[in-house]
C-alpha positions in Angstrom: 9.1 21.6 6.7 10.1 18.9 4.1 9.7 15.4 5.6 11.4 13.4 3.2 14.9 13.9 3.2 17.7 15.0 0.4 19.3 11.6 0.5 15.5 9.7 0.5 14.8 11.7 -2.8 18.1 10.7 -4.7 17.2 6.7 -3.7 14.0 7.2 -4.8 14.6 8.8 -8.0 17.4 6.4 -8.5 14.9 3.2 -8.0 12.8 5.2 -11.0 16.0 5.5 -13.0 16.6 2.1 -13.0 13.5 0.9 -14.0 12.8 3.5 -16.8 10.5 5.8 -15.0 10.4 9.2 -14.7 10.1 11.4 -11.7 6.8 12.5 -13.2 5.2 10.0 -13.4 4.2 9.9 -10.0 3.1 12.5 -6.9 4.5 12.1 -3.5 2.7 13.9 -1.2 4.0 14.2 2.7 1.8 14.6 5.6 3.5 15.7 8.8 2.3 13.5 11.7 4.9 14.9 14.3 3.6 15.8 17.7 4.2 19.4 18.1 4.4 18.8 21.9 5.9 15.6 22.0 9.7 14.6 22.7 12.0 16.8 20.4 14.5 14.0 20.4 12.3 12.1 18.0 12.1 14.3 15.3 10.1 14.4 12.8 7.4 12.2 11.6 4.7 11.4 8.8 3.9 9.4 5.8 4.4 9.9 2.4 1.7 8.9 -0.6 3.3 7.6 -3.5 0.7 8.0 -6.5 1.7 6.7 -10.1 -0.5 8.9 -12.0 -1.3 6.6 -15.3 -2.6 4.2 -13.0 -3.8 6.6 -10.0 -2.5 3.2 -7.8 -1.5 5.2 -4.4 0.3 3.7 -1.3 1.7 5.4 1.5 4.8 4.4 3.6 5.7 6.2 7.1 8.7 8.5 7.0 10.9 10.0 9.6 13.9 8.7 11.6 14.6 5.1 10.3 11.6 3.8 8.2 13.1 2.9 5.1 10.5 4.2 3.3 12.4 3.9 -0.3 13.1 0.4 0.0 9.7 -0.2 0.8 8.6 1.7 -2.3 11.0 0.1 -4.5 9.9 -3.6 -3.5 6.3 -2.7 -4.1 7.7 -1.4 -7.8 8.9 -4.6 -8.3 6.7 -6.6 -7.7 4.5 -4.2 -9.8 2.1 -2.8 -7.4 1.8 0.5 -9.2 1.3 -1.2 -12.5 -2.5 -1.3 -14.3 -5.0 -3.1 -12.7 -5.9 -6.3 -14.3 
């Protein structure tokens, strides 16, 4: 089951738009943390790993109901975070 949602994919791709990246350039990769036999009611749950792959510079940011996982991307963008080491 896809943990990132529809919506989550368009800001994100939008936030590479706008700073002249292109969606492959990096790797997301979702890992599903939800607790099979937990409380339905909190749906699903996980991380994503965000990997620019000219740099191989990961981070990962929790997903699921509320995390605001895209903005946190996009501030670490900015501030260039993903960029070459020095």
């Amino acid at each position: 089951m896809q943990l990132i949602e529809p919506d989550e994919r368009q800001a994100f791709l939008a936030t590479l738009q706008r700073k002249g990246l292109t969606e492959g350039e990096f790797n997301l990769l979702e890992t599903d943390t939800t607790d099979p036999k937990g409380d339905e009611n909190v749906g699903l749950q996980g991380y994503v790993t965000v990997t620019r792959l000219s740099t191989q510079i990961a981070r990962e940011y929790p997903i699921g109901f509320e995390t605001g996982w895209v903005q946190h991307f996009r501030q670490d963008l900015e501030a260039g975070v993903f960029d070459k080491p020095e």
